[in-house]
N, C-alpha and C positions, 0 to 999 in steps of 0.2 A: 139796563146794563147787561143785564144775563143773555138776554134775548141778542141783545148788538151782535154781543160777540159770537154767538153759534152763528146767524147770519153771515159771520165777516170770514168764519174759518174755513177752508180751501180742503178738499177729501184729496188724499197722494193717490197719483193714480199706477198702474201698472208700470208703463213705460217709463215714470223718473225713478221706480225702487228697480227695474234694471240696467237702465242708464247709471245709477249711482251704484250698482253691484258690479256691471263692467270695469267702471273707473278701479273699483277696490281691486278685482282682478287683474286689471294694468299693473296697479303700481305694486304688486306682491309678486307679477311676473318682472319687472323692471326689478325689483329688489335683488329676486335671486339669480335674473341675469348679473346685476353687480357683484354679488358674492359668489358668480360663480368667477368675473371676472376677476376681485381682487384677491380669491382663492390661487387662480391660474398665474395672476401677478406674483402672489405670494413663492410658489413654489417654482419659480424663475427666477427670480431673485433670492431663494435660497439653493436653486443650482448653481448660479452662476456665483454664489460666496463660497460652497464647496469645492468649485472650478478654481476660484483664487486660494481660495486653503491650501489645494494640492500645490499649485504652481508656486505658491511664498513656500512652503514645505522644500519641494525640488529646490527653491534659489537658496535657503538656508542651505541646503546640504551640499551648493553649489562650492557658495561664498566659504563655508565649511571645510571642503575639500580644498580652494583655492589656498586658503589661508595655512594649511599642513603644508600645501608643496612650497611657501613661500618661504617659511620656517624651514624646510627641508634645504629648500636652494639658498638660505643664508648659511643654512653651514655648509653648505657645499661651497659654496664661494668662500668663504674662510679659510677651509682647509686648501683651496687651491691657492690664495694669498701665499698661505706659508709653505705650502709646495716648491710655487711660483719662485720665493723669496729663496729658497735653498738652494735650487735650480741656477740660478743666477751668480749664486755665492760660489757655489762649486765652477760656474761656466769662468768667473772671476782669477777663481784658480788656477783653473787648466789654460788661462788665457798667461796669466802671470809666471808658470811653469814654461808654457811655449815661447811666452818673450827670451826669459833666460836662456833654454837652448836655441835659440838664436841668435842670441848676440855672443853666446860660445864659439857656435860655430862660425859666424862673423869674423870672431878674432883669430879661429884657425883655420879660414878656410882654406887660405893657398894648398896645393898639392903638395908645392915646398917646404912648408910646415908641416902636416899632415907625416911627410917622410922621413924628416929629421926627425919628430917623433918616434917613427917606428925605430930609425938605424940609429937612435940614439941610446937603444938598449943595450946595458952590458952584457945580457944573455940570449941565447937564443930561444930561450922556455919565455924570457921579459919581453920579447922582439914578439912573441903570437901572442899574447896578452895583451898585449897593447894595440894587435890588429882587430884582435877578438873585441875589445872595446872600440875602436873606433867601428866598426859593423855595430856593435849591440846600441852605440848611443845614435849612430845615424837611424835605426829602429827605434830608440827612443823616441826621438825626434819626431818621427812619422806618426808614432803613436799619440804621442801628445798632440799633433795636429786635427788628428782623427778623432780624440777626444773633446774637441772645442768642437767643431763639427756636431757633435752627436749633442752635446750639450746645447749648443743653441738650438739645434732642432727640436730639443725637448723643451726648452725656452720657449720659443716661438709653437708649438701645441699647446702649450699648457696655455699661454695667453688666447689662443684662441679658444680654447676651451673654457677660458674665464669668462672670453666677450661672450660666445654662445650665452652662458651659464646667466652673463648679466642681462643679455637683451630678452633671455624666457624669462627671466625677474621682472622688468619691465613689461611685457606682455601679460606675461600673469596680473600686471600690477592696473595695469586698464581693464584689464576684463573683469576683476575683481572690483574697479570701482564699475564699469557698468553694470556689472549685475545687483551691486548696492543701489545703483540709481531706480533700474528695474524694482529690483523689492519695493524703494521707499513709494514710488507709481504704486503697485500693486496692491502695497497696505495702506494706502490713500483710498484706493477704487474700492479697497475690504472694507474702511472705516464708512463709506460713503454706502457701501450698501446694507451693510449694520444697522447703521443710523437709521435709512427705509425702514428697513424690516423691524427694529424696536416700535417702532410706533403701530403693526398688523400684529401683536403677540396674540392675540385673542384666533388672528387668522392662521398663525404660524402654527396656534395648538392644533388646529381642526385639520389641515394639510398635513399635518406627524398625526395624528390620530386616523387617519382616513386610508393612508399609507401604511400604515402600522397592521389596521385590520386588512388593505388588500395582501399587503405581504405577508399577514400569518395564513390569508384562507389558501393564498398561492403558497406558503412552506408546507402548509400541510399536506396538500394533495401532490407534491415533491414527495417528501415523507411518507405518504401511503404508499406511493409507487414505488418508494425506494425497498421500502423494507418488503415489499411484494417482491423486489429484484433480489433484494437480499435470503427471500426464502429460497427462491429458484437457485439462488447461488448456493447457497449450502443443500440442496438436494442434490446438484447438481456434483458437490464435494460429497456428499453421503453416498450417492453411487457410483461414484473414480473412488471411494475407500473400500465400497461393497464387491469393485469389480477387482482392487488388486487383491483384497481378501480371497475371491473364490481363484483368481490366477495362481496366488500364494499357493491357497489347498490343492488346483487344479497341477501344481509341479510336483506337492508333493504326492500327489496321485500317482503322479505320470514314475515319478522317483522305487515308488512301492508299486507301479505293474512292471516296469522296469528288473525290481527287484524279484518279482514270483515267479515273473518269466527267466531270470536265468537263475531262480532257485528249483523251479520246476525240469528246466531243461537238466541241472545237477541231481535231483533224485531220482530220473528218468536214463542218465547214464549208468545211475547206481546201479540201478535195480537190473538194467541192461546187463551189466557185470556182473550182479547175481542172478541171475538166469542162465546164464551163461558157463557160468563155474559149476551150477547144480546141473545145468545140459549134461557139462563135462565127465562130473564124479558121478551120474547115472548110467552113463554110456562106460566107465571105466568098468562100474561095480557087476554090470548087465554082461562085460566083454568076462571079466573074471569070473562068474557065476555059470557062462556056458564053457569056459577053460576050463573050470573047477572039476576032476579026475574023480575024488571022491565023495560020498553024498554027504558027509558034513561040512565038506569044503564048499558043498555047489549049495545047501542050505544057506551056510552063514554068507555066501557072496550073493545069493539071490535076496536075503533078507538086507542086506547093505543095498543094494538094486534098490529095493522097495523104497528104504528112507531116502536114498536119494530123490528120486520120483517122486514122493509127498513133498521133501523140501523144493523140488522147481515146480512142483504146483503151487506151492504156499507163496513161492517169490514174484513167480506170475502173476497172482491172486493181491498182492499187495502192490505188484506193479500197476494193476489195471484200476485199482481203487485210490493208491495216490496221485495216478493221473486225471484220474475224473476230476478228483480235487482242485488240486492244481489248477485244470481247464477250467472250473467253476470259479476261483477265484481270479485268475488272469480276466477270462469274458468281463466279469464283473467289476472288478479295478480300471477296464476298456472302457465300458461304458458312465463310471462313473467320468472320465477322464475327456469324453467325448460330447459331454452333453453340458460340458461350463464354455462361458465367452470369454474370447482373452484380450476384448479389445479395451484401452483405458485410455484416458484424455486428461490432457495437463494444460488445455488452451488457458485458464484462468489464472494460473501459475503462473504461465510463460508470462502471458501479455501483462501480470501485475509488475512480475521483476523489471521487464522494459521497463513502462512507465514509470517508477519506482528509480530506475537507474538514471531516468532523463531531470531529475528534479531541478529544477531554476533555468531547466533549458525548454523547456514548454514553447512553443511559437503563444501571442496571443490569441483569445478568439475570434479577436475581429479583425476586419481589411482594412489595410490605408492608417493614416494618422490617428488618433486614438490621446484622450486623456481619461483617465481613471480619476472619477467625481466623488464616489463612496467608496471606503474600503469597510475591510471585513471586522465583523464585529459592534461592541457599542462601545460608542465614545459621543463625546458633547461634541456642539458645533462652536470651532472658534469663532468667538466675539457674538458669542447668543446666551443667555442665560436661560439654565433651565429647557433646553433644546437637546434631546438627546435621541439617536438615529444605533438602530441594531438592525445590523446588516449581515444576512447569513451567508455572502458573498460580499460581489464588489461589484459596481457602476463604472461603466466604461463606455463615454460620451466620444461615436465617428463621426466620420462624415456621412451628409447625407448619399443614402446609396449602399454606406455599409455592407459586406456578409458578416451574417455568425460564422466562423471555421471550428471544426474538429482540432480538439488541441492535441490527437493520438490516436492513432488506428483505436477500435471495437466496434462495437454494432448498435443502432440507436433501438435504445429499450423501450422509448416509450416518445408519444408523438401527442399532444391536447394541447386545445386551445380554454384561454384562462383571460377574463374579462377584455374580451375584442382581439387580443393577441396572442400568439402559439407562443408552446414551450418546447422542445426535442433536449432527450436526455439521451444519455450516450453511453455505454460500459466499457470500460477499460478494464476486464477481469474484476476486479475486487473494488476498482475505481470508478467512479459515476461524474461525468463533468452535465452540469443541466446548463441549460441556453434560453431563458425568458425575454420578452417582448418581443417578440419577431413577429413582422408584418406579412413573411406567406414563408412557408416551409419549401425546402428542395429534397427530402428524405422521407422515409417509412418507416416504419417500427417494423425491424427484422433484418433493414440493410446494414452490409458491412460498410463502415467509409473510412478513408486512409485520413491522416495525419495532414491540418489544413485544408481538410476537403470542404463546400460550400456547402452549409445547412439551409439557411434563409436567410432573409432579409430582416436586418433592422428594423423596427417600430419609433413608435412614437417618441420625440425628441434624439433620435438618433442615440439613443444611451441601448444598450445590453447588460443586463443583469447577470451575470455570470457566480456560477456558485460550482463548487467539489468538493465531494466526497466521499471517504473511504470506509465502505459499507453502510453504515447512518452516522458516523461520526463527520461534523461540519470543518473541512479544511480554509484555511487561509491562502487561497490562486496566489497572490502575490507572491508567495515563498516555492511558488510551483512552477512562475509561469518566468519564460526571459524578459528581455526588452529590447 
């Protein structure tokens, strides 16, 4: 029996253990072709439920808006009801007012009546009285006609102002139900793609996981570059502070050579003036000492000579030593004065106030039609459980063909590319907008570009990543940018 069976047994040869190593090969390639496929399915179909979130989101705030003006124009039409109804009441009036004086003057119209009237007065003060009324009531008269007149005109506006009032009621009142009908579509197509995606949760985690780690290594190296701009930027504030400092000391310099030179020029007249006067009483004492008749007269005026003489040397002597001075300190105050820079720059300033001042007027970043897919921040995904999405910007799905645009003149900071597609970041003084998934760059790190100018092109699935902010702190574009 032992023997049968070594006999009957078959040795594996080389070519079926790789023939059966291929096959395992195949279908572990065929596997993760599949999951790469219903990875790729997965994260389509959670774009395209984000794409409906936003757009049920917009039709609530439509229906939302629609539903105030509707409320708004019922009582507008109410209050013109009763408008209307007063309107009427009074035109009623002025109509029943104007019958009466006409059927007055019906009964007096004749001329011949009219004039027995007037020559029918006992007096001549009763006689103009009575002309004076028949004038004031024929003016009454007129009036009262002019008054039905203006009354139905305001009649006849108010009603059209009513129909206006009712047919925007009815307009509003269709477009209101189509946009109901819209939603109830929309949240049919959300429940339907929900339902898909419940049954890939295991797919849904690994597509947010995968996402999660591309997006932190791409925030991070945002973040290094950022705060690299933000050193540059405060060195950049440390020397416009260091330059108006030395400007500051550089005036007061100029203030104190200002000052020694006409304090100098004032000791330099003094001294002039005393020199001057000692010239004067030498020459006096010198003229009186050779006057001088007798030798104790010519003694004590030769001896007044002398002092004179020492005091205009001495004044001399003090003149030529506080001028040295002087000169020593003027030169010096010069050259301190001459050797600071007085140039100082406020571009970071300026362009932050702009920017700053444009808030909610921002153009978007991208060209052509546009829906915004992700916004800013973390929040859960309607009709997902346990699906939650932190977004340090916002997704903004164009068409294909797309640019990214500069949302505000500054200069692009920084230019890298980041798994298969660029980023270009942009400075607006103290503000930084960055531009992720772009398919080829139109800019350099160092160019200035204006407001809406073309950076690149769009990347893959036509979406832009757009993210701002203000120094390292992360803004919400939405509250930035128009529409």
């Amino acid at each position: 029996m032992t023997s049968k069976k070594k006999s009957t047994s078959q040795p594996v040869s080389v070519q079926s253990l790789q023939s059966q190593r291929e096959k395992i090969q195949q279908q572990i390639r065929e596997q993760e072709k599949q999951l790469r496929s219903n990875e790729l399915d997965v994260k389509k179909r959670l774009e395209n439920l984000m794409i409906l979130n936003t757009e049920i989101a917009v039709k609530r705030r439509t229906i939302d808006t629609i539903r105030k003006d509707l409320s708004s124009l019922d009582v507008e039409i109410e209050v013109m009801n009763t408008e209307l109804a007063q309107l009427k009441s009074e035109l009623e009036d002025c109509k029943e007012k104007y019958v009466k004086s006409m059927r007055y003057m019906h009964r007096n119209q004749s001329m011949q009546s009219k004039l027995m009237f007037i020559f029918s007065a006992s007096s001549f003060t009763q006689m103009f009285r009575r002309m004076r009324f028949m004038r004031e009531y024929a003016s009454y008269q007129r009036s009262q006609g002019e008054d039905v007149k203006v009354k139905q005109a305001e009649v006849n506006a108010k009603q059209v102002e009513l129909m206006a009032a009712r047919d925007n009621k009815k307009h509003l009142l269709v477009r209101g139900e189509n946009e109901r009908r819209s939603l109830e579509g929309k949240q049919t197509e959300q429940k339907n793609v929900v339902s898909g995606l419940q049954k890939k949760q295991k797919e849904i985690q690994n597509v947010i996981a995968q996402q999660k780690k591309k997006d932190a290594a791409l925030n991070a190296q945002i973040d290094r570059l950022i705060a690299e701009e933000v050193a540059r930027q405060k060195a950049r504030a440390a020397a416009e502070a260091k330059r108006k400092a030395e400007a500051e000391a550089a005036k007061k310099r100029a203030a104190e050579l200002a000052r020694k030179k006409v304090e100098a020029e004032r000791i330099a007249r003094e001294n002039a003036r005393r020199i001057a006067e000692a010239k004067a009483k030498e020459e006096k004492a010198k003229a009186e000492a050779r006057a001088a008749r007798n030798k104790k007269a010519r003694e004590e005026a030769e001896r007044q000579a002398r002092e004179a003489e020492a005091a205009r040397l001495a004044a001399e002597r003090r003149a030529e030593t506080e001028a040295r001075e002087h000169a020593k300190e003027v030169a010096e105050a010069k050259k301190n004065v001459e050797s600071l820079d007085y140039s100082i720059s406020s571009d970071d300033r300026r362009i932050s106030g702009n920017f700053e001042s444009n808030r909610g007027r921002l153009p978007m970043p991208i060209t052509g039609p546009y829906r915004i897919v992700s916004h800013f921040g973390q929040y859960n995904v309607e009709g997902l459980s346990n699906v939650t999405l932190d977004n340090k910007g916002i997704n903004i799905k164009g068409h294909p063909g797309a640019q990214a645009r500069s949302i505000f003149d500054g200069e692009v900071s920084a230019v890298f590319s980041f798994g298969g597609t660029m980023v270009v970041m942009v400075r607006h003084g103290s503000y930084i907008s960055v531009y992720c998934n772009l398919a080829s760059v139109n800019v350099h790190k160092g160019q200035k570009v204006s407001t809406r100018q073309a950076l690149g092109r769009v990347g893959q699935d036509d979406i832009l990543q757009f993210q701002l902010r203000r120094e390292t702190a992360k803004l919400n574009p939405e509250s930035w940018l128009g529409r």
